[in-house]
C-alpha positions in Angstrom: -51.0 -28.8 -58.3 -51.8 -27.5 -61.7 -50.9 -24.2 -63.3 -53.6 -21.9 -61.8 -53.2 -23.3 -58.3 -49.5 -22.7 -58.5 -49.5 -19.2 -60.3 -51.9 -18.4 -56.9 -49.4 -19.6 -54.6 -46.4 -17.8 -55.9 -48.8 -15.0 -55.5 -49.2 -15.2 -52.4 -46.0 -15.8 -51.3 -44.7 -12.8 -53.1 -47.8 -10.7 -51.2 -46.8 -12.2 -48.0 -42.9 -11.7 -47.8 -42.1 -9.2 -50.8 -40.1 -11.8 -52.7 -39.5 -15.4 -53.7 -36.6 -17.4 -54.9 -36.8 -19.8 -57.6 -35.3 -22.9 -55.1 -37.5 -22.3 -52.1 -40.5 -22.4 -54.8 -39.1 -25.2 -55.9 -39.0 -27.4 -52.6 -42.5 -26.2 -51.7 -44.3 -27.2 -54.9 -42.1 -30.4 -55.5 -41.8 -29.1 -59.2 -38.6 -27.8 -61.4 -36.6 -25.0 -61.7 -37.5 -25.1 -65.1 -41.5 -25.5 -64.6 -41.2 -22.2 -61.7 -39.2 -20.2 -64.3 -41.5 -20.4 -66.8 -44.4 -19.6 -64.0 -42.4 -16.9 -62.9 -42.3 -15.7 -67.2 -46.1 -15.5 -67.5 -46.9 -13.9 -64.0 -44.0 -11.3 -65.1 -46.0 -11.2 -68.6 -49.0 -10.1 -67.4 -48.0 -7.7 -65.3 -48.2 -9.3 -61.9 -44.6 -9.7 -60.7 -41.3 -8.8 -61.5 -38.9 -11.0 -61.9 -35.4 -10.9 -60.0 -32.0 -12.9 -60.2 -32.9 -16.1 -58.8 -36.2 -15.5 -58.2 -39.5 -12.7 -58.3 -40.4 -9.4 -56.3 -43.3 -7.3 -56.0 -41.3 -4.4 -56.4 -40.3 -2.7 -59.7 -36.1 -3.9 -59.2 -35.2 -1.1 -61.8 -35.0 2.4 -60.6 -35.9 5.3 -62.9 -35.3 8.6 -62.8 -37.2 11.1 -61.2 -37.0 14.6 -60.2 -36.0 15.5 -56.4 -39.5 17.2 -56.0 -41.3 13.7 -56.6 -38.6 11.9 -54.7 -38.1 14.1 -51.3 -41.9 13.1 -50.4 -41.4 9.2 -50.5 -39.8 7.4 -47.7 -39.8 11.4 -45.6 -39.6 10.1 -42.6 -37.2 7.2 -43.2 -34.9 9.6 -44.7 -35.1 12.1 -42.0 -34.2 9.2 -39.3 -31.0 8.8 -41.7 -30.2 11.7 -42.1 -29.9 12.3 -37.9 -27.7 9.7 -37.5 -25.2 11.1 -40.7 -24.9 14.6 -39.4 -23.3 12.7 -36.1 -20.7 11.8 -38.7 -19.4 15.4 -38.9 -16.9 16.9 -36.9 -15.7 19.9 -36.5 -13.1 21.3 -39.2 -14.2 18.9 -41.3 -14.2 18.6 -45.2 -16.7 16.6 -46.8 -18.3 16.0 -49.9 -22.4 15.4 -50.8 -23.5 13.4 -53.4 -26.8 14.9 -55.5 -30.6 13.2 -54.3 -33.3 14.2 -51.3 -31.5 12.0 -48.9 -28.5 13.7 -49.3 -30.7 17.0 -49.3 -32.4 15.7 -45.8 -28.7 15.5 -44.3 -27.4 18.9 -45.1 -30.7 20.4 -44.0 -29.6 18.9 -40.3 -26.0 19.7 -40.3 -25.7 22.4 -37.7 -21.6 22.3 -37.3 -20.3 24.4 -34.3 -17.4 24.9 -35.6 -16.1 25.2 -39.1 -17.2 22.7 -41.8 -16.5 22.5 -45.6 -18.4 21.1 -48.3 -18.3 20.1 -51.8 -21.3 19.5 -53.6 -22.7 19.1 -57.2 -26.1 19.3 -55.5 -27.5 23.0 -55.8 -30.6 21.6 -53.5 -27.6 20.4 -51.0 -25.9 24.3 -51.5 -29.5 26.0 -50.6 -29.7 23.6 -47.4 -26.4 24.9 -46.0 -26.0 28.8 -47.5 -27.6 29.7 -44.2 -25.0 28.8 -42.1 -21.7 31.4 -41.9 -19.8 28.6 -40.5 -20.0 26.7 -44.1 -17.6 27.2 -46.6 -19.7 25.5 -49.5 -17.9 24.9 -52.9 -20.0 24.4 -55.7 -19.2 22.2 -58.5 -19.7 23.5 -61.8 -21.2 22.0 -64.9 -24.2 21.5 -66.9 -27.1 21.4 -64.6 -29.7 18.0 -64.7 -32.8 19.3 -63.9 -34.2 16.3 -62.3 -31.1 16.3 -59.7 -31.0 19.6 -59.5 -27.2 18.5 -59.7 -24.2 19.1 -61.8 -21.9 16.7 -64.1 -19.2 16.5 -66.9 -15.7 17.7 -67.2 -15.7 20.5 -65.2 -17.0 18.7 -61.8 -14.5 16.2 -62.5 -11.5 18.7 -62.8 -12.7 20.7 -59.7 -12.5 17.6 -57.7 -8.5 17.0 -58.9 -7.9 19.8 -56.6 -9.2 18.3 -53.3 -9.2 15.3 -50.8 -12.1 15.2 -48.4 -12.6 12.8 -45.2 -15.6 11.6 -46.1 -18.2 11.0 -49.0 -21.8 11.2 -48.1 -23.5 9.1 -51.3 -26.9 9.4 -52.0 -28.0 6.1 -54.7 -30.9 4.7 -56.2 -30.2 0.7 -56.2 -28.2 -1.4 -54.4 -27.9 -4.8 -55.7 -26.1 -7.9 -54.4 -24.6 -8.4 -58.0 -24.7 -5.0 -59.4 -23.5 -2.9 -56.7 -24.7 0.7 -56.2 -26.1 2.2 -58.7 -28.2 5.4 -60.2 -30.9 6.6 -62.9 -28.0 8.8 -64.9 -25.0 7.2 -66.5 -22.8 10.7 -66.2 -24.1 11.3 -62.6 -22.4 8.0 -61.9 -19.2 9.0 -63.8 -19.3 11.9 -61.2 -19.9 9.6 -58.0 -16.7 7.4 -59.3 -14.6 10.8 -59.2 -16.2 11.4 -56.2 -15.0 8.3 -54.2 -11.7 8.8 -55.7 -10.9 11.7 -53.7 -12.7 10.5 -50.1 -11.2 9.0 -47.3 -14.5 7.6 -46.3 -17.3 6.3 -48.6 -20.5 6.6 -46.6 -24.0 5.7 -48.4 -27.0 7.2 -47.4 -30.2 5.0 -48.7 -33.5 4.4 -47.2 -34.6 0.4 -47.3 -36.6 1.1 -50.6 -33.3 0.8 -52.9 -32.4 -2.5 -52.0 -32.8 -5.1 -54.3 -33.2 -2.7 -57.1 -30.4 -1.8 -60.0 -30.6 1.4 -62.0 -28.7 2.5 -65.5 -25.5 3.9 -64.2 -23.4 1.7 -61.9 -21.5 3.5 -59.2 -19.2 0.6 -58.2 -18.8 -2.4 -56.3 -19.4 -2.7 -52.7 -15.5 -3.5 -52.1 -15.4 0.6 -52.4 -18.1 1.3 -49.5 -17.2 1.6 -45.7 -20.0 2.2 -44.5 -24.4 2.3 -45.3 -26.7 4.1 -43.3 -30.2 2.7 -43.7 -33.6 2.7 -42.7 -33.7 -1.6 -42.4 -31.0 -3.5 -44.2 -32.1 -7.1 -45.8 -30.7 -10.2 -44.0 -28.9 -11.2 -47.0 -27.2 -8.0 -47.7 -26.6 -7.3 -44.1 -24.8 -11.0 -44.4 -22.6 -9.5 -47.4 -21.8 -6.1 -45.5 -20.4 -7.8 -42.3 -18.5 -10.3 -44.7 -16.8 -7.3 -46.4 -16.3 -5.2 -43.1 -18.8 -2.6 -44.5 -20.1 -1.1 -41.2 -23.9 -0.4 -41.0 -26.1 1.8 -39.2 -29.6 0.8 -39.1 -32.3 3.6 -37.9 -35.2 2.2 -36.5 -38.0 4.4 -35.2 -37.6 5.3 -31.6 
Protein backbone atom coordinates (compact mmCIF):
# COMPACT_ATOMS: atom_id res chain seq x y z
CA UNK A 1 0.00 0.00 0.00
CA UNK A 2 1.67 3.21 -1.04
CA UNK A 3 1.30 6.69 0.43
CA UNK A 4 -1.91 7.81 -1.29
CA UNK A 5 -3.78 4.53 -0.70
CA UNK A 6 -2.82 4.77 2.98
CA UNK A 7 -3.54 8.59 3.58
CA UNK A 8 -7.28 7.33 2.01
CA UNK A 9 -7.54 4.73 4.52
CA UNK A 10 -6.79 6.67 7.60
CA UNK A 11 -9.41 8.83 6.06
CA UNK A 12 -11.79 6.80 6.15
CA UNK A 13 -11.32 5.30 9.28
CA UNK A 14 -11.28 8.71 10.95
CA UNK A 15 -14.80 9.39 8.84
CA UNK A 16 -16.15 6.17 9.95
CA UNK A 17 -15.45 6.00 13.84
CA UNK A 18 -14.39 9.74 14.73
CA UNK A 19 -10.87 8.71 15.64
CA UNK A 20 -7.83 6.45 15.15
CA UNK A 21 -4.89 5.38 17.13
CA UNK A 22 -1.51 5.16 15.87
CA UNK A 23 -1.21 1.13 17.01
CA UNK A 24 -4.48 -0.09 15.53
CA UNK A 25 -3.23 1.76 12.23
CA UNK A 26 -0.39 0.14 12.68
CA UNK A 27 -1.69 -3.61 12.77
CA UNK A 28 -4.03 -2.88 9.82
CA UNK A 29 -1.55 -1.45 7.33
CA UNK A 30 1.39 -3.83 8.51
CA UNK A 31 3.61 -0.57 8.49
CA UNK A 32 5.45 1.51 11.54
CA UNK A 33 4.68 3.68 14.08
CA UNK A 34 7.03 5.74 12.60
CA UNK A 35 5.79 5.54 8.80
CA UNK A 36 1.74 6.30 10.44
CA UNK A 37 3.18 9.24 12.42
CA UNK A 38 4.49 10.87 9.73
CA UNK A 39 1.06 10.08 7.68
CA UNK A 40 -0.74 11.26 10.45
CA UNK A 41 1.84 14.87 10.15
CA UNK A 42 0.92 15.59 6.49
CA UNK A 43 -2.95 14.77 6.72
CA UNK A 44 -2.74 17.16 9.93
CA UNK A 45 -0.64 19.58 7.54
CA UNK A 46 -3.12 20.01 5.11
CA UNK A 47 -5.76 20.51 7.03
CA UNK A 48 -7.55 17.11 7.06
CA UNK A 49 -7.18 15.77 10.54
CA UNK A 50 -6.14 16.61 13.77
CA UNK A 51 -3.94 14.92 15.46
CA UNK A 52 -4.37 13.51 19.14
CA UNK A 53 -2.12 11.72 21.84
CA UNK A 54 -1.54 8.44 20.40
CA UNK A 55 -3.35 8.84 17.46
CA UNK A 56 -5.88 11.42 15.10
CA UNK A 57 -9.53 12.81 15.34
CA UNK A 58 -11.77 14.55 13.22
CA UNK A 59 -12.52 16.86 15.81
CA UNK A 60 -10.75 20.17 16.58
CA UNK A 61 -9.19 18.49 20.36
CA UNK A 62 -8.55 22.19 21.55
CA UNK A 63 -11.44 24.15 22.79
CA UNK A 64 -11.57 27.88 22.32
CA UNK A 65 -13.38 30.35 23.76
CA UNK A 66 -16.57 31.53 22.87
CA UNK A 67 -19.28 33.57 24.09
CA UNK A 68 -22.41 31.92 25.96
CA UNK A 69 -24.71 33.33 23.13
CA UNK A 70 -22.80 31.07 20.41
CA UNK A 71 -22.46 28.27 22.81
CA UNK A 72 -26.18 27.82 24.41
CA UNK A 73 -27.42 26.85 20.72
CA UNK A 74 -24.94 23.86 20.18
CA UNK A 75 -25.55 20.59 21.68
CA UNK A 76 -29.44 22.34 23.10
CA UNK A 77 -30.96 19.43 23.42
CA UNK A 78 -28.12 17.34 24.93
CA UNK A 79 -27.68 19.92 27.50
CA UNK A 80 -31.28 20.17 28.35
CA UNK A 81 -31.38 16.20 28.92
CA UNK A 82 -28.41 17.04 31.43
CA UNK A 83 -29.57 19.46 32.91
CA UNK A 84 -33.06 17.31 34.05
CA UNK A 85 -31.14 14.82 35.48
CA UNK A 86 -28.82 17.64 37.80
CA UNK A 87 -31.74 19.52 39.20
CA UNK A 88 -32.71 15.85 40.74
CA UNK A 89 -29.44 16.47 42.51
CA UNK A 90 -30.96 19.33 44.70
CA UNK A 91 -32.63 18.91 47.80
CA UNK A 92 -34.33 20.98 49.72
CA UNK A 93 -32.33 23.45 52.12
CA UNK A 94 -29.60 23.02 50.07
CA UNK A 95 -26.46 25.12 49.39
CA UNK A 96 -24.80 24.79 46.25
CA UNK A 97 -22.51 26.43 44.04
CA UNK A 98 -22.73 26.96 39.86
CA UNK A 99 -19.89 27.11 37.77
CA UNK A 100 -20.10 29.85 34.72
CA UNK A 101 -21.17 28.21 30.83
CA UNK A 102 -24.79 27.43 28.99
CA UNK A 103 -24.83 24.02 30.58
CA UNK A 104 -24.63 25.32 33.85
CA UNK A 105 -27.14 28.10 32.52
CA UNK A 106 -29.64 25.10 31.22
CA UNK A 107 -29.63 23.64 34.93
CA UNK A 108 -30.58 26.63 36.86
CA UNK A 109 -33.20 27.42 34.36
CA UNK A 110 -34.82 23.88 35.63
CA UNK A 111 -34.28 24.15 39.24
CA UNK A 112 -37.70 24.62 40.71
CA UNK A 113 -36.78 23.94 44.62
CA UNK A 114 -39.92 23.57 46.86
CA UNK A 115 -38.35 24.40 49.58
CA UNK A 116 -35.46 26.73 50.29
CA UNK A 117 -32.29 26.57 48.17
CA UNK A 118 -29.04 28.71 48.16
CA UNK A 119 -26.67 29.46 45.52
CA UNK A 120 -23.42 30.84 44.77
CA UNK A 121 -22.60 31.73 41.46
CA UNK A 122 -19.99 33.84 39.40
CA UNK A 123 -22.42 33.32 36.48
CA UNK A 124 -24.73 36.50 36.01
CA UNK A 125 -26.59 34.28 33.14
CA UNK A 126 -26.92 31.54 36.12
CA UNK A 127 -28.29 34.65 38.66
CA UNK A 128 -30.98 35.84 35.75
CA UNK A 129 -32.13 32.01 35.56
CA UNK A 130 -32.95 31.79 39.21
CA UNK A 131 -33.98 35.69 40.39
CA UNK A 132 -37.43 34.53 39.59
CA UNK A 133 -37.78 32.25 42.24
CA UNK A 134 -38.49 33.83 46.07
CA UNK A 135 -37.40 30.57 47.39
CA UNK A 136 -33.57 31.40 46.13
CA UNK A 137 -31.28 33.06 48.08
CA UNK A 138 -28.69 33.80 45.20
CA UNK A 139 -25.19 35.25 46.20
CA UNK A 140 -23.39 36.75 43.51
CA UNK A 141 -19.74 36.65 43.32
CA UNK A 142 -18.12 39.86 42.60
CA UNK A 143 -15.38 40.72 40.26
CA UNK A 144 -14.38 41.90 36.96
CA UNK A 145 -16.91 40.65 34.57
CA UNK A 146 -15.68 38.32 31.22
CA UNK A 147 -17.93 39.14 28.69
CA UNK A 148 -17.77 35.93 26.89
CA UNK A 149 -18.88 34.00 30.28
CA UNK A 150 -20.93 36.43 31.26
CA UNK A 151 -19.04 35.32 34.53
CA UNK A 152 -16.93 36.87 37.17
CA UNK A 153 -13.08 36.18 38.37
CA UNK A 154 -10.07 37.43 40.44
CA UNK A 155 -9.51 38.18 44.04
CA UNK A 156 -12.68 39.19 45.04
CA UNK A 157 -14.61 35.84 43.90
CA UNK A 158 -11.84 34.02 45.57
CA UNK A 159 -12.22 35.87 49.02
CA UNK A 160 -16.11 35.63 48.87
CA UNK A 161 -15.83 31.97 48.68
CA UNK A 162 -13.38 31.78 52.03
CA UNK A 163 -16.57 32.51 53.72
CA UNK A 164 -18.56 29.45 52.65
CA UNK A 165 -18.81 25.56 52.37
CA UNK A 166 -21.45 24.33 49.94
CA UNK A 167 -22.64 20.47 49.38
CA UNK A 168 -22.18 20.41 46.05
CA UNK A 169 -20.31 22.01 42.95
CA UNK A 170 -22.21 21.95 39.76
CA UNK A 171 -19.01 22.44 37.08
CA UNK A 172 -19.61 23.45 33.80
CA UNK A 173 -16.03 22.70 31.47
CA UNK A 174 -14.91 22.79 28.09
CA UNK A 175 -12.38 19.62 27.67
CA UNK A 176 -12.02 16.64 29.38
CA UNK A 177 -9.00 14.83 28.56
CA UNK A 178 -7.69 11.42 29.66
CA UNK A 179 -4.21 13.10 30.36
CA UNK A 180 -5.10 16.61 30.95
CA UNK A 181 -8.01 16.49 33.03
CA UNK A 182 -10.78 19.09 32.97
CA UNK A 183 -10.20 21.89 31.52
CA UNK A 184 -11.51 25.56 30.13
CA UNK A 185 -10.85 28.41 27.45
CA UNK A 186 -9.70 31.09 30.35
CA UNK A 187 -6.71 30.56 32.56
CA UNK A 188 -8.36 32.86 35.59
CA UNK A 189 -11.83 31.23 35.14
CA UNK A 190 -9.97 28.02 36.05
CA UNK A 191 -8.11 29.67 39.04
CA UNK A 192 -11.82 30.41 40.14
CA UNK A 193 -13.15 26.61 39.46
CA UNK A 194 -9.94 25.44 41.71
CA UNK A 195 -11.38 27.85 44.59
CA UNK A 196 -14.51 26.56 43.82
CA UNK A 197 -13.91 22.78 44.47
CA UNK A 198 -12.07 23.76 47.42
CA UNK A 199 -15.02 24.68 49.28
CA UNK A 200 -17.59 21.76 47.90
CA UNK A 201 -18.46 18.73 49.45
CA UNK A 202 -19.39 17.29 46.08
CA UNK A 203 -17.69 17.98 42.72
CA UNK A 204 -20.35 17.36 40.04
CA UNK A 205 -19.48 18.09 36.16
CA UNK A 206 -21.90 18.92 33.93
CA UNK A 207 -20.57 18.33 30.08
CA UNK A 208 -22.41 17.23 26.99
CA UNK A 209 -20.33 14.39 24.96
CA UNK A 210 -18.79 17.15 22.61
CA UNK A 211 -15.92 17.94 25.29
CA UNK A 212 -14.44 14.75 25.46
CA UNK A 213 -11.31 14.20 24.05
CA UNK A 214 -10.63 17.86 23.83
CA UNK A 215 -8.16 20.03 26.18
CA UNK A 216 -8.47 23.78 26.53
CA UNK A 217 -5.82 26.64 28.02
CA UNK A 218 -6.76 26.62 31.65
CA UNK A 219 -6.70 23.28 33.47
CA UNK A 220 -9.16 22.76 36.20
CA UNK A 221 -7.69 19.70 37.83
CA UNK A 222 -7.23 16.11 37.74
CA UNK A 223 -9.97 13.70 37.71
CA UNK A 224 -8.86 12.38 41.32
CA UNK A 225 -10.91 15.71 42.42
CA UNK A 226 -14.43 14.74 40.54
CA UNK A 227 -17.25 12.56 42.07
CA UNK A 228 -19.26 12.52 39.80
CA UNK A 229 -20.05 13.54 35.51
CA UNK A 230 -23.26 13.88 34.04
CA UNK A 231 -23.16 13.47 30.35
CA UNK A 232 -24.93 13.16 27.22
CA UNK A 233 -22.71 9.59 26.15
CA UNK A 234 -19.51 9.01 27.92
CA UNK A 235 -16.49 7.33 25.68
CA UNK A 236 -15.64 3.62 26.43
CA UNK A 237 -12.26 4.56 27.40
CA UNK A 238 -13.13 7.26 29.76
CA UNK A 239 -16.08 5.57 31.16
CA UNK A 240 -13.17 2.67 31.81
CA UNK A 241 -11.09 5.44 33.83
CA UNK A 242 -14.26 6.84 35.75
CA UNK A 243 -15.32 3.42 37.13
CA UNK A 244 -11.56 2.82 37.94
CA UNK A 245 -11.42 6.00 40.05
CA UNK A 246 -15.06 5.56 41.68
CA UNK A 247 -16.25 8.69 39.66
CA UNK A 248 -19.95 7.91 39.36
CA UNK A 249 -21.65 8.77 35.95
CA UNK A 250 -24.92 9.56 34.78
CA UNK A 251 -25.44 9.02 31.17
CA UNK A 252 -28.75 10.79 29.56
CA UNK A 253 -29.81 9.13 26.62
CA UNK A 254 -32.94 10.28 24.83
CA UNK A 255 -36.07 8.67 25.95
Amino acid sequence: MNNVERHQYIIRKIKQDGHVTVLDLCENLKVSSVTIRKDLQFLEDSGLVYRTHGGATSQNPYQTDRTVFEKEKIHESEKIRIAKAASNLVINNDSIIIGSGTTTQFFARQLAPQGNLTVVTSALNVTLELIKHDNVEIIQLGGAVRKTSTSVTGQYAHSILDHFFCSKLFLGVDGIDLDFGISTTNAQEAILNMKMIDVAQQVIVLADSSKFGRKSFGKIVDFSKIDMIISDDIPPKFKELFDSLGIETIICRPE
